[in-house]
Backbone as XML, in Angstrom:
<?xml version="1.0"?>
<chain id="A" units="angstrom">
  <residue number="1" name="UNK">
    <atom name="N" x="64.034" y="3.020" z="64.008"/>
    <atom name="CA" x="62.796" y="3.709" z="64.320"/>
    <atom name="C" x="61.939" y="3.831" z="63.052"/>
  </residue>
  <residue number="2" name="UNK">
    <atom name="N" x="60.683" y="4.564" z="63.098"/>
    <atom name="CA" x="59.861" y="4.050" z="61.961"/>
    <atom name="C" x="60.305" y="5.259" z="61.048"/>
  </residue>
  <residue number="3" name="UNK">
    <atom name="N" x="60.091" y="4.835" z="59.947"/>
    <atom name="CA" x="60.099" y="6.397" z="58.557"/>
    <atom name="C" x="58.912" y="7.098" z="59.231"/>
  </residue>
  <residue number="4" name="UNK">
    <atom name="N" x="57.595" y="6.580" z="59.114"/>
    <atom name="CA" x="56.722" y="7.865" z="58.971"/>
    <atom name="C" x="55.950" y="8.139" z="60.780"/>
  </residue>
  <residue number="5" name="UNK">
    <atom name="N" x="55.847" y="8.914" z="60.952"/>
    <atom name="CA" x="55.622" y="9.412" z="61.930"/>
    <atom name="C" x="53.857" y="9.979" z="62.084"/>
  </residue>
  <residue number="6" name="UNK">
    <atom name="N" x="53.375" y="10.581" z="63.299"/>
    <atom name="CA" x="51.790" y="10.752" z="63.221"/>
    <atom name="C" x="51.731" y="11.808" z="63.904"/>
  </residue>
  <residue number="7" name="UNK">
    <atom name="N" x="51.081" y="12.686" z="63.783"/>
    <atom name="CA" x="50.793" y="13.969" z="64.572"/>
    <atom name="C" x="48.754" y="13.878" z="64.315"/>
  </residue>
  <residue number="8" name="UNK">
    <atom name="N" x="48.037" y="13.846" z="66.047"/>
    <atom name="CA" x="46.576" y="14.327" z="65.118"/>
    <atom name="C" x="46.319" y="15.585" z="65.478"/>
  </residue>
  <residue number="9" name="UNK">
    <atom name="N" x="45.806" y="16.608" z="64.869"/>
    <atom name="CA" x="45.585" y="17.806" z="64.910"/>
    <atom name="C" x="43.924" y="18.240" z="64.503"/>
  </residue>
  <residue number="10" name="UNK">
    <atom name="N" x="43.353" y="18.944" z="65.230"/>
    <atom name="CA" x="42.323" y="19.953" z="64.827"/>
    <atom name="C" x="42.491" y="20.341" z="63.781"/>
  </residue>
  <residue number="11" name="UNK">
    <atom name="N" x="41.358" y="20.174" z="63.163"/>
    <atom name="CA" x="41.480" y="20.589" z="61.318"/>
    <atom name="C" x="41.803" y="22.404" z="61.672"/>
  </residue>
  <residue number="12" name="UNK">
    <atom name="N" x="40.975" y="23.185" z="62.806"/>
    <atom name="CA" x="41.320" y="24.614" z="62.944"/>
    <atom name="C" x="42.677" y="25.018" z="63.115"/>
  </residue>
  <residue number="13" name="UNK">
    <atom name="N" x="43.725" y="23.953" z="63.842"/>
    <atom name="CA" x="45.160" y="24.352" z="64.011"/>
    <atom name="C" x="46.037" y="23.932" z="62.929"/>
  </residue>
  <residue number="14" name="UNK">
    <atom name="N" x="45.330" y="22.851" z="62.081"/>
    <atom name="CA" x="46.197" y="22.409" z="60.692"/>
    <atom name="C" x="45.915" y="23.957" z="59.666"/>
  </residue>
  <residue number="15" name="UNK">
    <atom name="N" x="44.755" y="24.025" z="59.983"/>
    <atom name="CA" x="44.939" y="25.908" z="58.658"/>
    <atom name="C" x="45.574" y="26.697" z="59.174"/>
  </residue>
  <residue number="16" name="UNK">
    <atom name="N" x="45.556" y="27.218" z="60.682"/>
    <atom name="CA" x="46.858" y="28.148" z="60.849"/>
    <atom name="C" x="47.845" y="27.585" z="61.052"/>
  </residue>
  <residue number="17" name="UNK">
    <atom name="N" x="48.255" y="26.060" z="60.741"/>
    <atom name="CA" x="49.715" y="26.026" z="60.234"/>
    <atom name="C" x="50.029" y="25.883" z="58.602"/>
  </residue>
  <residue number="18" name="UNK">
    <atom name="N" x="48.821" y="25.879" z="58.007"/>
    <atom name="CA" x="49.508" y="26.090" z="56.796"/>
    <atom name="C" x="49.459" y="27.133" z="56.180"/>
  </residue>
  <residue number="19" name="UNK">
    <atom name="N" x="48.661" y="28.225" z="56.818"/>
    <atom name="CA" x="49.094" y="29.637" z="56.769"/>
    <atom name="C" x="51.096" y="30.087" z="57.222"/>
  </residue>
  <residue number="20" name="UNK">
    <atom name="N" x="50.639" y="29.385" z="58.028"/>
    <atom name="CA" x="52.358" y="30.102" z="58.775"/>
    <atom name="C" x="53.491" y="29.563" z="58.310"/>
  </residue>
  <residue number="21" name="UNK">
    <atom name="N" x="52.839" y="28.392" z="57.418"/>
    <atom name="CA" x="54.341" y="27.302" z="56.740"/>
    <atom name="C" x="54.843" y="26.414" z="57.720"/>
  </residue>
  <residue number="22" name="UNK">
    <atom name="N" x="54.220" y="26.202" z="58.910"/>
    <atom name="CA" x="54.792" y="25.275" z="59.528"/>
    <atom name="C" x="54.281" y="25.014" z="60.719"/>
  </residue>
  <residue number="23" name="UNK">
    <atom name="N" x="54.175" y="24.191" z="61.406"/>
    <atom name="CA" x="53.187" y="23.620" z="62.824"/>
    <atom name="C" x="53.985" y="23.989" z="64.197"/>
  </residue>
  <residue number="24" name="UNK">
    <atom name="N" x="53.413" y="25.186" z="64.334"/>
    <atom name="CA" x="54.234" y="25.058" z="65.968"/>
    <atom name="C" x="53.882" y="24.245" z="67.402"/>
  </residue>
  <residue number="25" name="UNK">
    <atom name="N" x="52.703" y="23.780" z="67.070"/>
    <atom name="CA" x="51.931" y="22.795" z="68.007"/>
    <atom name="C" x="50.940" y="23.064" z="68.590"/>
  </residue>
  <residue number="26" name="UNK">
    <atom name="N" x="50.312" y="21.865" z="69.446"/>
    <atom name="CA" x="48.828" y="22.256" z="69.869"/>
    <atom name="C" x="49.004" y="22.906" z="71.440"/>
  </residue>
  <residue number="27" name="UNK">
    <atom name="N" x="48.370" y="23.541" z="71.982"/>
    <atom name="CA" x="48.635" y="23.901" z="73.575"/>
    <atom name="C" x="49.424" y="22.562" z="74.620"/>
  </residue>
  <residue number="28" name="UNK">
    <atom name="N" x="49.027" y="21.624" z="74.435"/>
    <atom name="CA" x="50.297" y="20.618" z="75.495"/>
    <atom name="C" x="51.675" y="20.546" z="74.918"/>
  </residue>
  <residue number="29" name="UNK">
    <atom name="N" x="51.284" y="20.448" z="73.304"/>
    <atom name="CA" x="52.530" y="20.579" z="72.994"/>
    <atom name="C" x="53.713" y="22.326" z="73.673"/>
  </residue>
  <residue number="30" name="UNK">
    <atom name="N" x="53.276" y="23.393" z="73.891"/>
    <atom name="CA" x="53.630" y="24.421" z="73.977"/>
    <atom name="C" x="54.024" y="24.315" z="75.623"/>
  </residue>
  <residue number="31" name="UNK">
    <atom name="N" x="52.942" y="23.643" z="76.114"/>
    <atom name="CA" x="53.522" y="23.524" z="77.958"/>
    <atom name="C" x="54.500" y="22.602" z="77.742"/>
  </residue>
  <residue number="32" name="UNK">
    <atom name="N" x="54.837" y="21.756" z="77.150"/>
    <atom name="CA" x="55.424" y="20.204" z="77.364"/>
    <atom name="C" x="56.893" y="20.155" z="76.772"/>
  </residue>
  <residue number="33" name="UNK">
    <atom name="N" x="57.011" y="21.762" z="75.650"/>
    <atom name="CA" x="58.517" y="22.160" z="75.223"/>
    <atom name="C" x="58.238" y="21.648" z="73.959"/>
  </residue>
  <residue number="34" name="UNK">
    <atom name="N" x="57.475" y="20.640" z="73.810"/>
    <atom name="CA" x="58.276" y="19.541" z="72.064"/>
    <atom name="C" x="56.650" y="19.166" z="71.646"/>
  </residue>
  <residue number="35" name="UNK">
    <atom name="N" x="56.577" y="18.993" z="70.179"/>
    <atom name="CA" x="55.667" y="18.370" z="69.706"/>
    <atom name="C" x="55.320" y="16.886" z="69.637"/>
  </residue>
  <residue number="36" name="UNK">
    <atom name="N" x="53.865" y="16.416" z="70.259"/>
    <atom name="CA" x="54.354" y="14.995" z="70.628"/>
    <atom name="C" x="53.739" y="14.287" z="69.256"/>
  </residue>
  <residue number="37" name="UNK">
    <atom name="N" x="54.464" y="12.998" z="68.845"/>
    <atom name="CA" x="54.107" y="12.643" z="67.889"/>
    <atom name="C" x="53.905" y="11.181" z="68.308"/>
  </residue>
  <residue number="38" name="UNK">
    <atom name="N" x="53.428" y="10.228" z="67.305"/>
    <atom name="CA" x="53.495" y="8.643" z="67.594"/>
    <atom name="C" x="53.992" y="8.118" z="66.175"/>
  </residue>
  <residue number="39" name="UNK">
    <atom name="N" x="54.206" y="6.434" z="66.623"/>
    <atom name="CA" x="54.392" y="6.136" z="65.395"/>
    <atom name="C" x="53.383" y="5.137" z="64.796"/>
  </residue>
  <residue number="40" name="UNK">
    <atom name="N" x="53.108" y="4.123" z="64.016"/>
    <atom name="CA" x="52.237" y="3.811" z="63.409"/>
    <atom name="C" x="51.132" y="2.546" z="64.775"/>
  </residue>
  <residue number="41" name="UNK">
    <atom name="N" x="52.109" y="2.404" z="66.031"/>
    <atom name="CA" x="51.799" y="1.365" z="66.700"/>
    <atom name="C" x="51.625" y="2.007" z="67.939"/>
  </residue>
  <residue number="42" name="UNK">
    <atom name="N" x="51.757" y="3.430" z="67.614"/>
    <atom name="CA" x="50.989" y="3.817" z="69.059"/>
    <atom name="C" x="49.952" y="5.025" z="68.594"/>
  </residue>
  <residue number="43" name="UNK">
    <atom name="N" x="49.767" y="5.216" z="67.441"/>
    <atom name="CA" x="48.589" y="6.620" z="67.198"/>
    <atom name="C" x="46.900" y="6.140" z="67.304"/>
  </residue>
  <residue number="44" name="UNK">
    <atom name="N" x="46.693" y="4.813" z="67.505"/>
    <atom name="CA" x="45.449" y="4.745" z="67.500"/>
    <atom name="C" x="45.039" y="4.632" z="69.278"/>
  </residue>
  <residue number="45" name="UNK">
    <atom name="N" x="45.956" y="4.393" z="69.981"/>
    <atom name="CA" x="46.065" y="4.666" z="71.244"/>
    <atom name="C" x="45.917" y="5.850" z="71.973"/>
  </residue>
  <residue number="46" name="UNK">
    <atom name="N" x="46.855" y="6.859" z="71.215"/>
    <atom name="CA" x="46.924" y="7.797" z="71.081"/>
    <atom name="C" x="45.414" y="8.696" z="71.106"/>
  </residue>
  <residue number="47" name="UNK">
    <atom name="N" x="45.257" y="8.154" z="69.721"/>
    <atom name="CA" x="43.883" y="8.937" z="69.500"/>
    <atom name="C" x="42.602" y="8.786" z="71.043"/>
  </residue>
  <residue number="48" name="UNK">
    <atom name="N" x="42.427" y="7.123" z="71.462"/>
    <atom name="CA" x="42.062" y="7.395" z="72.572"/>
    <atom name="C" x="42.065" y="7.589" z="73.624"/>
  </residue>
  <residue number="49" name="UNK">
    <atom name="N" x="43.541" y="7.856" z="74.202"/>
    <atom name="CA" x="43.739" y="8.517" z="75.452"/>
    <atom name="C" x="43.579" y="9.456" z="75.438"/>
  </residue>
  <residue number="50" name="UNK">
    <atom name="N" x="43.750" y="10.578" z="74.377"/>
    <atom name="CA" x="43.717" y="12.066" z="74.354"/>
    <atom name="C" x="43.020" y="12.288" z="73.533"/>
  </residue>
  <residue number="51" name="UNK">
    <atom name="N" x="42.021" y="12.366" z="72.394"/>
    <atom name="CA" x="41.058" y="12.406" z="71.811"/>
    <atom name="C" x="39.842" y="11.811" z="71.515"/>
  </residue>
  <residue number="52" name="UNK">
    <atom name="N" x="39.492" y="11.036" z="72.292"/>
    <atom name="CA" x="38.284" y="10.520" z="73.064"/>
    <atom name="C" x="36.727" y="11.239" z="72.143"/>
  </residue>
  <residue number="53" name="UNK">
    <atom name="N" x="36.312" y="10.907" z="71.227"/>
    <atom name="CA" x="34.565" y="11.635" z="71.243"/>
    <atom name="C" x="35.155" y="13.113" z="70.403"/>
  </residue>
  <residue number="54" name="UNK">
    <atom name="N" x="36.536" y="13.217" z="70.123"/>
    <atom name="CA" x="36.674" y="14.891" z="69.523"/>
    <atom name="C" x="36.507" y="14.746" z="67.623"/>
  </residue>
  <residue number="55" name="UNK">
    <atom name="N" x="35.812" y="15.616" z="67.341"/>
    <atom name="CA" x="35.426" y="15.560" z="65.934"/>
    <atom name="C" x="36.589" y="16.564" z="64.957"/>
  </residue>
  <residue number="56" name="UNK">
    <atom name="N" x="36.308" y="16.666" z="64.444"/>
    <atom name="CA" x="36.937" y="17.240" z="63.480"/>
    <atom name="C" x="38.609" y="17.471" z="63.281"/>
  </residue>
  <residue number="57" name="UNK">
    <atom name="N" x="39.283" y="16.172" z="63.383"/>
    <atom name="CA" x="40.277" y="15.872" z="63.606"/>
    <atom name="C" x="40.633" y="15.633" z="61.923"/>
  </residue>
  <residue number="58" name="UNK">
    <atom name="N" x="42.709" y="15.816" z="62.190"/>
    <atom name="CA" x="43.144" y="15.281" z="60.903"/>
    <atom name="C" x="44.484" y="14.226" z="61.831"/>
  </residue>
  <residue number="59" name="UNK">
    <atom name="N" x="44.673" y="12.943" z="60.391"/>
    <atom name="CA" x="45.753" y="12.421" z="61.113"/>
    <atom name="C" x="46.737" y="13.526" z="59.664"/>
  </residue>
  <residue number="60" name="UNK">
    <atom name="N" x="48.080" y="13.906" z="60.555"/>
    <atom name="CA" x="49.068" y="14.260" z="59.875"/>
    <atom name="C" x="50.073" y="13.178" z="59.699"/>
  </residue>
  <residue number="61" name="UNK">
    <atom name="N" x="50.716" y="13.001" z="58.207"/>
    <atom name="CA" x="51.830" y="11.840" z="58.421"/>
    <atom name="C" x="53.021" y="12.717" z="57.879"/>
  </residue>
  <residue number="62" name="UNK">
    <atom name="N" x="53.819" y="12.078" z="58.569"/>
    <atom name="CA" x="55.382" y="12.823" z="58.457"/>
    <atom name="C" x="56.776" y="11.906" z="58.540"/>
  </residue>
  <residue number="63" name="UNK">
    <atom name="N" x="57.468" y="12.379" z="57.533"/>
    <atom name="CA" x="58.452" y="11.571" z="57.140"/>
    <atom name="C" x="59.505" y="12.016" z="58.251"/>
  </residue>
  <residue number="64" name="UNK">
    <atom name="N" x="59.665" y="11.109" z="59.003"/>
    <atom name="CA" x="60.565" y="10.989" z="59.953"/>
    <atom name="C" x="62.064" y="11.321" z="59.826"/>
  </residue>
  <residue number="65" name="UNK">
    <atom name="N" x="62.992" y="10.983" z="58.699"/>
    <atom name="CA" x="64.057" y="11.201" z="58.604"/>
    <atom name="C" x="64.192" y="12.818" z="57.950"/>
  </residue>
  <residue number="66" name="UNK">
    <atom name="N" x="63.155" y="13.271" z="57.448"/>
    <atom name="CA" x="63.468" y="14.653" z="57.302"/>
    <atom name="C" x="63.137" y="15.596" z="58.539"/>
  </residue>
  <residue number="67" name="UNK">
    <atom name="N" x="62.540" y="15.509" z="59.572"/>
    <atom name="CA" x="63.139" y="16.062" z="60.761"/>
    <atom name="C" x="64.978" y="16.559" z="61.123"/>
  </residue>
  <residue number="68" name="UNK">
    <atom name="N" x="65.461" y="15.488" z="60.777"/>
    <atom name="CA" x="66.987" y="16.040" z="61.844"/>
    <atom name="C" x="66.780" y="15.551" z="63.090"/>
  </residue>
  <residue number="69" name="UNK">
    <atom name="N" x="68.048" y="15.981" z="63.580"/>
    <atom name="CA" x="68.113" y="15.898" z="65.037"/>
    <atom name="C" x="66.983" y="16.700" z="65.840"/>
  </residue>
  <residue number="70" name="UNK">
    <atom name="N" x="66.185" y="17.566" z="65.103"/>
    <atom name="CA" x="65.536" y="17.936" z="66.516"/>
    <atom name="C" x="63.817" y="17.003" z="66.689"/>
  </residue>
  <residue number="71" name="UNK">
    <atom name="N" x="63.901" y="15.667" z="66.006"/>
    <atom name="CA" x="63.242" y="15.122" z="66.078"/>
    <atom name="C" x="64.119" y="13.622" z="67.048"/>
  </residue>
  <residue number="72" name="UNK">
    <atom name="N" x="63.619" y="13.921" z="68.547"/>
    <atom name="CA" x="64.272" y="12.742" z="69.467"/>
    <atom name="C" x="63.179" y="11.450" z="70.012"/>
  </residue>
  <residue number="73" name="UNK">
    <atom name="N" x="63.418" y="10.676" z="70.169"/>
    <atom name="CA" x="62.288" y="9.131" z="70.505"/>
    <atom name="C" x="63.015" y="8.945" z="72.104"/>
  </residue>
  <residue number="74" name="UNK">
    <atom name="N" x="61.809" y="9.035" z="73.091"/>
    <atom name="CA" x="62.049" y="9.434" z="74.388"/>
    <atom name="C" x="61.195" y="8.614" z="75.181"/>
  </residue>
  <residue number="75" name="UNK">
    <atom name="N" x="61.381" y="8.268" z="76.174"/>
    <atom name="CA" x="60.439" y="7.667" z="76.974"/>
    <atom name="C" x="59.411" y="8.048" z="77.351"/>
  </residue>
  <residue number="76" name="UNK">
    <atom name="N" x="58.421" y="7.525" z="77.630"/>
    <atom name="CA" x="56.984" y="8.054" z="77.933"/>
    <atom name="C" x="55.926" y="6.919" z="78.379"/>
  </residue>
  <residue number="77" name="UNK">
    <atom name="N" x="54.798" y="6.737" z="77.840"/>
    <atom name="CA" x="54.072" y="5.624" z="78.171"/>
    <atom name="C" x="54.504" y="4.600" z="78.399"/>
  </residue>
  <residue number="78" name="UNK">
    <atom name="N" x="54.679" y="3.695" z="79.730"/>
    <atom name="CA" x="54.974" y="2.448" z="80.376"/>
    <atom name="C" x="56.899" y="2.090" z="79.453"/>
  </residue>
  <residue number="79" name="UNK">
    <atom name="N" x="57.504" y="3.313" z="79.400"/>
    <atom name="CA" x="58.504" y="3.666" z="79.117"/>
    <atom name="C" x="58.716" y="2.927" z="77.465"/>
  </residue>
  <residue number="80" name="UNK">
    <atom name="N" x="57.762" y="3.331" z="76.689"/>
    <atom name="CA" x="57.564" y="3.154" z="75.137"/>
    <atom name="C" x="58.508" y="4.528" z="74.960"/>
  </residue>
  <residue number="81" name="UNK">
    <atom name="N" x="58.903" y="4.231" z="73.654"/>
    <atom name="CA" x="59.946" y="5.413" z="73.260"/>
    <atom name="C" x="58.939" y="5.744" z="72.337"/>
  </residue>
  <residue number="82" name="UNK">
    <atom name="N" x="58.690" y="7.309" z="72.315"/>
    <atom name="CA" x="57.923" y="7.874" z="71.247"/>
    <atom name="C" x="58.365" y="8.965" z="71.144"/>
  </residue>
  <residue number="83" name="UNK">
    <atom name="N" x="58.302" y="9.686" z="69.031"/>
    <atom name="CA" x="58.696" y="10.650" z="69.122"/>
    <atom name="C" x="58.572" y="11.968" z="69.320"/>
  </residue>
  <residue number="84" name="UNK">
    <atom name="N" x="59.444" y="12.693" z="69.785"/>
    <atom name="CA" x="59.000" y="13.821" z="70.503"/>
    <atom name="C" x="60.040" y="15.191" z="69.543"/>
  </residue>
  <residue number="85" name="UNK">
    <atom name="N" x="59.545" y="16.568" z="68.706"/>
    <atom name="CA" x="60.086" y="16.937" z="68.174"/>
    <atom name="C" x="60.200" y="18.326" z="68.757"/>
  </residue>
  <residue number="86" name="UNK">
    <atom name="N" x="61.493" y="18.590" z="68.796"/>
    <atom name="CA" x="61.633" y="20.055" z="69.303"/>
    <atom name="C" x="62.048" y="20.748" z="68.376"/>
  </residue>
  <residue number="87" name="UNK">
    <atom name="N" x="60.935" y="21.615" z="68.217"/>
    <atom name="CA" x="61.169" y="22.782" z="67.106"/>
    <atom name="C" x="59.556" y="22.601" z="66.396"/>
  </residue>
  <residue number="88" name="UNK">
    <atom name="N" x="59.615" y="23.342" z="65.153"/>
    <atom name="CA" x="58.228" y="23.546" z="64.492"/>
    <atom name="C" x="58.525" y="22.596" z="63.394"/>
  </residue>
  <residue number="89" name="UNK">
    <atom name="N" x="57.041" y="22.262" z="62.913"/>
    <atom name="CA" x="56.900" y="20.594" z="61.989"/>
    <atom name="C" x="56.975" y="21.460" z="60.386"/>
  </residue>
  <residue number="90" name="UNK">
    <atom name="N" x="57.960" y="21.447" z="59.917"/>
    <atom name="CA" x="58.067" y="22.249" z="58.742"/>
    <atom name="C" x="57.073" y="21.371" z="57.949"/>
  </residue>
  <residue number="91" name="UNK">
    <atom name="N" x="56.049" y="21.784" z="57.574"/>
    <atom name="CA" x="55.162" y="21.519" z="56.283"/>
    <atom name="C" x="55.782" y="20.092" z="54.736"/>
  </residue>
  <residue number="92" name="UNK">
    <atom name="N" x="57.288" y="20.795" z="54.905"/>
    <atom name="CA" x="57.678" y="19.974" z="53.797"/>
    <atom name="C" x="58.462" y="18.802" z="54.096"/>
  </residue>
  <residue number="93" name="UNK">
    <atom name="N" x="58.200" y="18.401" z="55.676"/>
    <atom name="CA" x="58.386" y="17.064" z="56.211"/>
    <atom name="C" x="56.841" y="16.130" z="56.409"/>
  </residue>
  <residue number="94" name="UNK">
    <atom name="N" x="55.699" y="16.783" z="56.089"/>
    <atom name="CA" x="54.577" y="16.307" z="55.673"/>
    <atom name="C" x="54.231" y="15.534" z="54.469"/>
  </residue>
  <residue number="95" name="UNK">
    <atom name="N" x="53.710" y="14.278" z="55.060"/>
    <atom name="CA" x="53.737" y="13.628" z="53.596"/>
    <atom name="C" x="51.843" y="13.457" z="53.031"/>
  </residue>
  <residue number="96" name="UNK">
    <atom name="N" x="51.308" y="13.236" z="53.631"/>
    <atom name="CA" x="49.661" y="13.612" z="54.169"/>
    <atom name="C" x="49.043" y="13.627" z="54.746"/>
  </residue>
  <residue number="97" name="UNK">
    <atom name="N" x="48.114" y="14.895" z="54.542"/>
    <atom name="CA" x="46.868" y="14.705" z="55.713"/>
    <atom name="C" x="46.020" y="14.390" z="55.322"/>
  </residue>
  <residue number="98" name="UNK">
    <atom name="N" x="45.262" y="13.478" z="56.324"/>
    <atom name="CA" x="43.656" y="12.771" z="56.021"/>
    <atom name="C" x="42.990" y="13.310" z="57.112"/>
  </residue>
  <residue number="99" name="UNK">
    <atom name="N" x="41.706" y="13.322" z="56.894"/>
    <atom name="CA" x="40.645" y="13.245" z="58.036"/>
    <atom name="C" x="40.217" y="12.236" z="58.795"/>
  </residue>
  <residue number="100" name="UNK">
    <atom name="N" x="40.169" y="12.243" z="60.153"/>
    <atom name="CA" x="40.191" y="10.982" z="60.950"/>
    <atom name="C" x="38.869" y="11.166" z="62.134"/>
  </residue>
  <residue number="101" name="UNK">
    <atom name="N" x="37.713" y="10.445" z="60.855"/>
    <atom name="CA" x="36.584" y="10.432" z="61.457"/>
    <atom name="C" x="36.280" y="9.885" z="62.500"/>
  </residue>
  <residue number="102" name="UNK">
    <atom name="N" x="34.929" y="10.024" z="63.177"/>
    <atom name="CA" x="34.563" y="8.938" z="64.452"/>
    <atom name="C" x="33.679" y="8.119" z="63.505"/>
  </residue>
  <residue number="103" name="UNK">
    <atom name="N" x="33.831" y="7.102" z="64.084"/>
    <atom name="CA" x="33.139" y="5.739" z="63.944"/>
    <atom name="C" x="32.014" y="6.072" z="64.696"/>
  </residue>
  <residue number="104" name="UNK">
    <atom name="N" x="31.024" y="5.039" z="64.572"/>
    <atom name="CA" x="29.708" y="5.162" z="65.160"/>
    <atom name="C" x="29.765" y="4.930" z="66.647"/>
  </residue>
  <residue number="105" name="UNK">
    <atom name="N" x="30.979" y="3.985" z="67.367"/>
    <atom name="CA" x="31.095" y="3.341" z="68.243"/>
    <atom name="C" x="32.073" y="4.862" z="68.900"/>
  </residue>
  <residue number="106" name="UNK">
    <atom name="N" x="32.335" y="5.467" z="68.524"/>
    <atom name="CA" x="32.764" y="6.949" z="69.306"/>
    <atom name="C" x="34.545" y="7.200" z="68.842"/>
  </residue>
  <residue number="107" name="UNK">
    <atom name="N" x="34.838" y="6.027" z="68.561"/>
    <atom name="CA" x="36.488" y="5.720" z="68.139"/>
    <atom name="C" x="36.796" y="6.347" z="66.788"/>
  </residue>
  <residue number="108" name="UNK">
    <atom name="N" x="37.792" y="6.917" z="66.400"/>
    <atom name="CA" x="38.394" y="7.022" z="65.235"/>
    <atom name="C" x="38.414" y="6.161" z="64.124"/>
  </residue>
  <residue number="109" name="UNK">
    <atom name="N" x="38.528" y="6.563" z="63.034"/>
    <atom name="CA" x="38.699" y="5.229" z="61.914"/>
    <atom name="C" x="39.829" y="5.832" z="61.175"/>
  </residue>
  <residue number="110" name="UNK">
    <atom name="N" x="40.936" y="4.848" z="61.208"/>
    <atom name="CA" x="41.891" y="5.453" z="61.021"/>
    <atom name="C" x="42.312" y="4.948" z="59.499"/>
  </residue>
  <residue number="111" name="UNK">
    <atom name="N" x="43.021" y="5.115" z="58.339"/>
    <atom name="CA" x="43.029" y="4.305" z="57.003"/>
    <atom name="C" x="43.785" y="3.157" z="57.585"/>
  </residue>
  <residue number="112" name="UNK">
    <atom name="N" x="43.365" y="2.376" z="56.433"/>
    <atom name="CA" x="43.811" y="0.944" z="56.595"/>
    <atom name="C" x="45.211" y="0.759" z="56.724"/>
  </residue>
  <residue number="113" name="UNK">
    <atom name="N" x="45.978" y="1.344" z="55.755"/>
    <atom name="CA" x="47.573" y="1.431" z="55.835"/>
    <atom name="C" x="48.024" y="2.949" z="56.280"/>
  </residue>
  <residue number="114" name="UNK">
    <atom name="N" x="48.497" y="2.911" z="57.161"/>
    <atom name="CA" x="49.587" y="3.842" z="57.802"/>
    <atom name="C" x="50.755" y="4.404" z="57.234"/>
  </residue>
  <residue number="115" name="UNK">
    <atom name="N" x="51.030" y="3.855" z="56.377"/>
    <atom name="CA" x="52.425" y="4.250" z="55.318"/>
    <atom name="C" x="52.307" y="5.617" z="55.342"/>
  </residue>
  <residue number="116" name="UNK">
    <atom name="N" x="53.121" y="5.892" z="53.873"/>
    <atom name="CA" x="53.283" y="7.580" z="54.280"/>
    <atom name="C" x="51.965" y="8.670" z="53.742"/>
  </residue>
  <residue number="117" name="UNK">
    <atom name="N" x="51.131" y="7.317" z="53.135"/>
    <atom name="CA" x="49.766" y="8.450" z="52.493"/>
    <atom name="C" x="48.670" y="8.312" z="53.475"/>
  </residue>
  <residue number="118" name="UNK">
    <atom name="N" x="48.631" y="6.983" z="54.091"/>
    <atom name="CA" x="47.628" y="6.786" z="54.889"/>
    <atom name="C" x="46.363" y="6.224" z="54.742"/>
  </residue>
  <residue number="119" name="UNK">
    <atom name="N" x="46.454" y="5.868" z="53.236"/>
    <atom name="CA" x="44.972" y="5.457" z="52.127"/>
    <atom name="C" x="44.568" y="4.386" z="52.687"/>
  </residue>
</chain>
């Protein structure tokens, strides 16, 4: 499975998680039990099935093997395994956040490399 992992978040829910030390998730995440994450080949997908036209977004990147077990890769889209983390995204499994503007064309622009900085 991949090292780094993707969470996108509202720049407003990334400050009250780094107030609290750690990400408990966005509202689907809270109905849905687990925080949903992608990995480098499904977050721009991602971004437009469920963030469509939304501004003020961050991509979060996260080092996958410092999860643990309560980070599981589960079926979901056209039965793609993606990961899904139960429990809160401790801060110091964060490797960076960027801002993940819209393009003129309404889409995200996401950095060129996906690795663990995202530059």
């Amino acid at each position: 499975m991949s090292r780094f992992i993707y969470k996108i978040v509202p720049r407003g829910l990334w400050a009250e998680a780094e107030r609290a030390g750690a990400f408990s998730g966005a509202p689907v995440d809270h109905s849905d039990g687990y925080i949903h994450l992608s990995d480098a080949t499904q977050v721009v997908e991602t971004a437009s099935r469920h963030f469509t036209g939304a501004a003020d977004l961050l991509l979060v990147s996260v080092d996958a093997g410092a999860l643990g077990d309560a980070l599981r890769w589960e079926p979901s889209r056209g039965g793609q395994l993606f990961p899904h983390l139960y429990g809160p995204l401790p801060l110091s499994a964060v490797t960076a956040v960027v801002p993940l503007p819209l393009g003129a064309d309404g889409r995200h622009l996401f950095p060129t490399d996906l690795g663990g900085a995202g530059t």
